[in-house]
N, C-alpha and C positions, 0 to 999 in steps of 0.2 A: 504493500500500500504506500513504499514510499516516493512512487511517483504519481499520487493522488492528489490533484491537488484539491477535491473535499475533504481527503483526512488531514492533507496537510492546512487548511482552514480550519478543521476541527482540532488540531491539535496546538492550534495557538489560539484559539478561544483564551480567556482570563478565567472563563467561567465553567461550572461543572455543565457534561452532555453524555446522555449513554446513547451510542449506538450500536448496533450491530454490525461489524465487520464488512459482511459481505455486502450491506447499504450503498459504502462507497464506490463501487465500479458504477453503479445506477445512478447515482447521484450526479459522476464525471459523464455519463452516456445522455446521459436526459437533460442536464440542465447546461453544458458548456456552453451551447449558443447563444446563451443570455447573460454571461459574462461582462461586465463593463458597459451594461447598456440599459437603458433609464426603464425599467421593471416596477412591479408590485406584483410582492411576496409575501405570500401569506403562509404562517407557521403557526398550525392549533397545537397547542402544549406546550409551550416554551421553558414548565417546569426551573431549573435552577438559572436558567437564562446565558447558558453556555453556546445553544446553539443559534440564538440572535446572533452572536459577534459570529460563531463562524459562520453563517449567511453573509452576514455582510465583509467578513474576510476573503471568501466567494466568490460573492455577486462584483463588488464593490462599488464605490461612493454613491454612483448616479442610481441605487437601486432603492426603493422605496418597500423595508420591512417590515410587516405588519403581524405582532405576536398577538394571538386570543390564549386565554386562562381561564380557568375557574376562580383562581386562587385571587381576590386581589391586591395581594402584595407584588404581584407581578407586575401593576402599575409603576413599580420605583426602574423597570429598566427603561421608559420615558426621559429620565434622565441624561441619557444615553444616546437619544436620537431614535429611538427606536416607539413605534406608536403598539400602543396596547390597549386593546379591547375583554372586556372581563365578561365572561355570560356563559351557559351552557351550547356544546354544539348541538343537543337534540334538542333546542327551543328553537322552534324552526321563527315564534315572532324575535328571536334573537336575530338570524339571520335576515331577517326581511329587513331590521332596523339598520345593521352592518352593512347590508347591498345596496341598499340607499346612500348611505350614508362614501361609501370607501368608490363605488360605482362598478369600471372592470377593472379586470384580475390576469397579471400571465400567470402565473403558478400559485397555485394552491398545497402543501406540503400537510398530508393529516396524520397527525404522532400525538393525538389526544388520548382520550380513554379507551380506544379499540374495542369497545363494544359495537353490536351490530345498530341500535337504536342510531348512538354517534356516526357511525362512519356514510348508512347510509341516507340518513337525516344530511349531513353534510354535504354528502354528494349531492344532492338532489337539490338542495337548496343554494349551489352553488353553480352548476352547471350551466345555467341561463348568463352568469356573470364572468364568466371568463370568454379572454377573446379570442378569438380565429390563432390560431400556431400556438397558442397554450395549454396547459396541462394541470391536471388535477390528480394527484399524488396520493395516495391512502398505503399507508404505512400499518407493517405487523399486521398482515391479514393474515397471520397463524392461527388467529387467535378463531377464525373461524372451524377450526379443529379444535378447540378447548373449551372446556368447560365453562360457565360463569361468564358468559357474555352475552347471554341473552338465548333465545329457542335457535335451536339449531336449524329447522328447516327455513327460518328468516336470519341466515348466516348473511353476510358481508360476500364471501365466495358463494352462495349461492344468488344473490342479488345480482355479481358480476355476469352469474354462466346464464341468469334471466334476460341481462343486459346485450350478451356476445346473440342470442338469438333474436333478440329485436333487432340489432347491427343487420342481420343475416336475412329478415324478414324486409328488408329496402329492397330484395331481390324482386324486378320485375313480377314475375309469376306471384310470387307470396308478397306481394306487398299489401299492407292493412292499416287499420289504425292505430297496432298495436305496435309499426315500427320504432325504430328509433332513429332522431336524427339529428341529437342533440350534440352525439357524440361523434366524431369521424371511425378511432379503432378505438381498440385496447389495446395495449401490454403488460404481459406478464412476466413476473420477475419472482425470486421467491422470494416472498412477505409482502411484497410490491403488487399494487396493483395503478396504472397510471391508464386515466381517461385523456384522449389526446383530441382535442377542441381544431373542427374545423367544420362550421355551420356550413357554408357555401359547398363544401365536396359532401357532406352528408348528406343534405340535401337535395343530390343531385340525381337527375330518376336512370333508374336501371332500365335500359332498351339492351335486346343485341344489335351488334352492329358487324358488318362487311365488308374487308378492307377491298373489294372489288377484286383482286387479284384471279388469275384462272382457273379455273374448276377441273380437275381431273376425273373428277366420277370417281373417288375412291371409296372402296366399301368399308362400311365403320365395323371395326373390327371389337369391339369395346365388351363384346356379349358372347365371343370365339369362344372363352376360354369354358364356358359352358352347354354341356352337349343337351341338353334339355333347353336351353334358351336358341342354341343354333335350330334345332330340331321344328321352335315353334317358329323361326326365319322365315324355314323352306316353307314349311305350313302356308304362311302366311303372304308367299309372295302368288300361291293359285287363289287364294280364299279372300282375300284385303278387300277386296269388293262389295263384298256380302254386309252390308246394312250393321252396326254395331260391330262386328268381328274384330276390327284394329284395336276398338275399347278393350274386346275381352282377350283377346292375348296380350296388350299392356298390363291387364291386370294379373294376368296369371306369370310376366316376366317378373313382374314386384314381389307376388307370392313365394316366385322360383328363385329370386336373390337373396330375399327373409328367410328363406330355411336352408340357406347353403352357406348363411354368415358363415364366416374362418373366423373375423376379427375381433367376436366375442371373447375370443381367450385374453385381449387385452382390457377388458373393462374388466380384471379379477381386483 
């Protein structure tokens, strides 16, 4: 880690900061481009207020720091340059009062209570306020394998795997009300999870399209490797005619690829 230069910010902080190790490669990956360049940065938990300075050891000068607490004695690192806001993250009238108030957002960084209530109260209440090439950060999402964080099946990673299927429902064919387009992707990391903000490509509708190029007439090979899907081909190319027929041998190609999964053995 000693050509990091987040550990090497965190490790001249003045102040105390725990993180985890493996934090910093993510931290150099996701945030370098915003390096030296006029920012607001938002940190829920700032806790002993060690990792304010290393933000701004970071970021530097031109970066506008913004720490939220429970705690508030956390208002004395104001003194500092640094702005501190005191409230719960699952009050979401906490957040309606902050978004008003602060406006938009490039990075958001959440190292609060890691409960599932907080993380996804946050996120959601935060999404609408960040802008286009920004990012929204939820840190120690382990914790949605443990205990004592609220019901498991309203985990934080289950929230996410809710989220990657709205992403996936933008898709022309499946598109509904229930997409999502709030968010451009995801990344995952471990403990990491980072929503990557870009309204305009979210947004943007799923057609196929044809780069015009010439057509060989090649047969799609995609269904070869099974002799019962080849089988209902041949069928299909004297019969295709026949009023409904194409529906029901679609249906019975779907049937015939659900009982031939292999890749079952990887969801153990």
């Amino acid at each position: 880690m000693k050509n990091s230069p987040s550990f090497s910010a965190y490790i001249k902080s003045p102040y105390k900061s725990i993180k985890h190790n493996t934090y910093f490669n993510v931290y150099d990956h996701l945030f370098s481009k915003y390096r030296n360049k006029k920012i607001v940065f938002i940190e829920i938990g700032v806790l002993a207020g060690g990792s304010l300075f290393m933000w701004r050891n970071f970021f530097g000068s031109k970066a506008r720091i913004i720490g939220i607490d429970m705690n508030p004695k956390a208002k004395k690192w104001e003194r500092y340059g640094f702005e501190i806001f005191i409230g719960s993250q699952s009050d979401m009238n906490f957040w309606k009062n902050f978004c008003n108030k602060i406006g938009k957002i490039d990075i958001v960084l959440d190292d609060g209570g890691h409960t599932y209530d907080q993380q996804i109260i946050t996120t959601e209440m935060l999404l609408e306020n960040i802008k286009d090439g920004g990012l929204l950060v939820v840190e120690d999402t382990h914790t949605s394998y443990m205990k004592g964080f609220g019901e498991a099946k309203y985990s934080f990673i289950n929230y996410t795997k809710n989220m990657i299927d709205r992403i996936n429902k933008r898709f022309g064919k499946l598109s509904n009300n229930k997409n999502e387009t709030r968010v451009w992707s995801i990344e995952i990391y471990e403990s990491i999870v980072v929503f990557c903000i870009n309204k305009k490509k979210a947004n943007q509708t799923s057609v196929p399209t044809d780069n015009g190029g010439k057509d060989d007439k090649s047969t799609d090979y995609r269904y070869k490797d099974n002799k019962t899907i080849k089988n209902l081909d041949y069928i299909n190319k004297f019969l295709k005619y026949i009023p409904g027929f194409k529906f029901i041998i679609t249906q019975i190609k779907f049937f015939v690829v659900k009982i031939n999964c292999k890749s079952k053995i990887f969801f153990k």
